[in-house]
C-alpha positions as CSV (number, residue, x, y, z in Angstrom):
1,X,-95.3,14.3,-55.5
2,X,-98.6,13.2,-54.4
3,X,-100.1,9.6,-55.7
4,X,-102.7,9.8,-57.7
5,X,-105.6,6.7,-57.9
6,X,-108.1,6.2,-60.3
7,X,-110.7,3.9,-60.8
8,X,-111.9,3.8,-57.1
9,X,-114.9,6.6,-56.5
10,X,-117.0,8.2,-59.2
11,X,-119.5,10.9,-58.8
12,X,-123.0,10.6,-60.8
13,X,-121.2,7.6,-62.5
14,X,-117.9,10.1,-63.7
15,X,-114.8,8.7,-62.8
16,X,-112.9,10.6,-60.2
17,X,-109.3,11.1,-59.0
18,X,-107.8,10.6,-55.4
19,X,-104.9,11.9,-53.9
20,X,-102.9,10.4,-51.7
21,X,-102.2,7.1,-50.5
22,X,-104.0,4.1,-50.3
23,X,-104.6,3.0,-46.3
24,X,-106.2,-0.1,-45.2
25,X,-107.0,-1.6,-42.0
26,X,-104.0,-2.4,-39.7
27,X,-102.1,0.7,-41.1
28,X,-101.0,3.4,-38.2
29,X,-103.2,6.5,-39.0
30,X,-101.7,9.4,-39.7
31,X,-101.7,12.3,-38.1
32,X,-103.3,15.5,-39.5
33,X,-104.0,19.4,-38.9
34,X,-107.6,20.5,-39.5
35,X,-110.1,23.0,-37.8
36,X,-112.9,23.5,-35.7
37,X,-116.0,25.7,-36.1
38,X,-114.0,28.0,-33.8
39,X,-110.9,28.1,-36.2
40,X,-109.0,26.0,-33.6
41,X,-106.6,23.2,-35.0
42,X,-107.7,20.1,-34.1
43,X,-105.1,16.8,-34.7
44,X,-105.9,13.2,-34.6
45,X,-103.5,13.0,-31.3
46,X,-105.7,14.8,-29.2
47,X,-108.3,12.3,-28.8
48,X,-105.1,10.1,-28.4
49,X,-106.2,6.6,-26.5
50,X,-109.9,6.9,-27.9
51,X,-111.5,5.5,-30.9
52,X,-112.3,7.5,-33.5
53,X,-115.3,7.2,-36.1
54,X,-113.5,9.5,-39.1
55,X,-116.8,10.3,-41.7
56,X,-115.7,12.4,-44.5
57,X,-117.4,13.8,-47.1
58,X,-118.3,16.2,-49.9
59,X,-120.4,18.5,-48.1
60,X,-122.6,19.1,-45.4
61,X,-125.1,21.0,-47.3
62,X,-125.9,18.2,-49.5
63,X,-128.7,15.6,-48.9
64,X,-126.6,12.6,-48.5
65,X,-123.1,14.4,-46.4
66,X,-126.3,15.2,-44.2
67,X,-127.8,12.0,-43.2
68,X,-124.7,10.6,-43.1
69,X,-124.0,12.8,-40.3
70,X,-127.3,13.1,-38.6
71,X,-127.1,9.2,-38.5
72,X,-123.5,9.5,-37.3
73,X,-125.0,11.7,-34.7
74,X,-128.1,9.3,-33.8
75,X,-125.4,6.2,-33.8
76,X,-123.1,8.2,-31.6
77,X,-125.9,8.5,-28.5
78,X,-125.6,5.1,-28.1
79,X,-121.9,4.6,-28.5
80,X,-119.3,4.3,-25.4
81,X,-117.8,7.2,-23.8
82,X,-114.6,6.2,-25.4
83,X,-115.6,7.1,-28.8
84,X,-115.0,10.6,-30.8
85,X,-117.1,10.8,-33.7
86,X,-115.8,13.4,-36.4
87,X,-116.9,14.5,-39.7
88,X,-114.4,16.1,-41.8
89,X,-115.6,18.0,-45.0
90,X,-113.9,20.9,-47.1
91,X,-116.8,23.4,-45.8
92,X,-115.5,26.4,-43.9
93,X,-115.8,26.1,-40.5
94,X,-118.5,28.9,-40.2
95,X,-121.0,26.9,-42.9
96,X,-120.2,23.6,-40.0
97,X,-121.1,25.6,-37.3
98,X,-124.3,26.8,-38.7
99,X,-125.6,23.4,-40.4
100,X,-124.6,21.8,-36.9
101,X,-126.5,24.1,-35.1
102,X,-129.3,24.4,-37.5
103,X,-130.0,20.7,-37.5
104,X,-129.7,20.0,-33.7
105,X,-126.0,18.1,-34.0
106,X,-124.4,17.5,-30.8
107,X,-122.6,14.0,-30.9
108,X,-121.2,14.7,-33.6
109,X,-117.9,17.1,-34.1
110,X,-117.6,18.9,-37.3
111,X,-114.4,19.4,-38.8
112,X,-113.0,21.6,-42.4
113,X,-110.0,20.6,-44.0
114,X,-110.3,23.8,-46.3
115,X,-107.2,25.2,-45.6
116,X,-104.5,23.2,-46.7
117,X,-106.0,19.5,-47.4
118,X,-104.1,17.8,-44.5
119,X,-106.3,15.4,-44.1
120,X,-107.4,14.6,-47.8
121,X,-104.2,14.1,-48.5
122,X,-102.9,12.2,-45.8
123,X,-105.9,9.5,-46.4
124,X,-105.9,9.3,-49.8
125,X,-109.6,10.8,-50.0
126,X,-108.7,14.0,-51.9
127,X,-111.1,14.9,-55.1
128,X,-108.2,15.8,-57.2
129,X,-111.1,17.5,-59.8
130,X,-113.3,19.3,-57.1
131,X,-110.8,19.6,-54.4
132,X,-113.4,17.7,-52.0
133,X,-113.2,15.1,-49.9
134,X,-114.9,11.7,-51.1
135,X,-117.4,9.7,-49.1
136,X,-115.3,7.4,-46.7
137,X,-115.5,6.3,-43.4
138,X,-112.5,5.2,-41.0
139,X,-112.2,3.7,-37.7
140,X,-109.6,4.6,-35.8
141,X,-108.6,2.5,-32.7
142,X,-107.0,3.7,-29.2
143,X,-103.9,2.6,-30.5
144,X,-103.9,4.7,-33.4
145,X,-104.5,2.1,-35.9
146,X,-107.0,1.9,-38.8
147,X,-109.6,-1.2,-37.9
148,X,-111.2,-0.3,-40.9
149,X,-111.5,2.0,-44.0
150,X,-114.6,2.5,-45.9
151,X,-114.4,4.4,-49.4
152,X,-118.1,4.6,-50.8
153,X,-117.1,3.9,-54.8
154,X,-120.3,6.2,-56.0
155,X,-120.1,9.3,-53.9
156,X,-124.0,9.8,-53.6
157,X,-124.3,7.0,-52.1
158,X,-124.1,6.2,-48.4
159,X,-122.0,4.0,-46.5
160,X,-122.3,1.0,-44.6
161,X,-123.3,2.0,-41.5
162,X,-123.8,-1.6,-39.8
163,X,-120.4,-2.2,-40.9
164,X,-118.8,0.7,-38.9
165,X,-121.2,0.1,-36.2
166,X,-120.3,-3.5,-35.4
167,X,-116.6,-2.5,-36.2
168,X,-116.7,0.1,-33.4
169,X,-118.3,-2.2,-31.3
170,X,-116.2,-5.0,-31.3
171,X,-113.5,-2.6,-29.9
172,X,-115.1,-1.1,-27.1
């Protein structure tokens, strides 16, 4: 049975459900199955020995899931080579593909987790109401362990992004 948590994210101030459990930093990140705008399955493991900036949220089509991501993208310019920055999102892969395109994203890999949740559920940020991914970001490290997890408690709001910046510094 999957964990349920309450009391962590709401969403225009009404309380939401997650699923899954709760990681924190120092935990080994899980593996997961999700899919490119091509429909190709894409795991953690294949950017094994990198680290990876995880952003996940609602949807790309809404105001803040996009500047999240087009500041994601701006961020990753400037980022080492060693970093893979993904945002993951329940959108089908077709709807990624064409906001990416349409708004000029190229540092920045788009990810859906529509088809069976994998990743929702294997971080704990699953809407159980909406079946949508909450705001959160996580920083993977090259040895696939969380250096730190982010979960934004009101979903329209963004995230800290000097605090994922200077996390994914300090490990390049």
């Amino acid at each position: 049975m999957t964990e349920e948590r309450t009391g962590i994210v709401s969403m225009g101030g009404k309380p939401m459900t997650l699923l899954g459990p709760k990681l924190k930093k120092g935990d080994t990140a899980p593996d997961f199955a999700v899919l490119d705008n091509a429909l190709k399955p894409v795991r953690l493991g294949d950017s094994k020995g990198k680290i990876r900036l995880l952003s996940s949220v609602p949807s790309l089509d809404t105001e803040v899931c996009a500047l999240e991501t087009e500041k994601f993208n701006k961020e990753a310019k400037k980022l080492s080579k060693n970093v893979v920055v993904y945002t993951i999102s329940m959108d089908l892969p077709f709807a990624q593909k064409r906001w990416a395109e349409e708004n000029e994203i190229s540092n920045v890999i788009t990810l859906s987790d529509f088809n069976s949740a994998d990743f929702g559920k294997k971080y704990g940020v699953l809407l159980k109401e909406l079946r949508l991914l909450t705001r959160a970001v996580i920083v993977v490290d090259t040895n696939d362990r969380i250096a730190d997890f982010q979960i934004v408690p009101e979903i329209s709001n963004e995230p800290d992004y000097a605090r994922t910046l200077e996390v994914i510094k300090n490990l390049s």
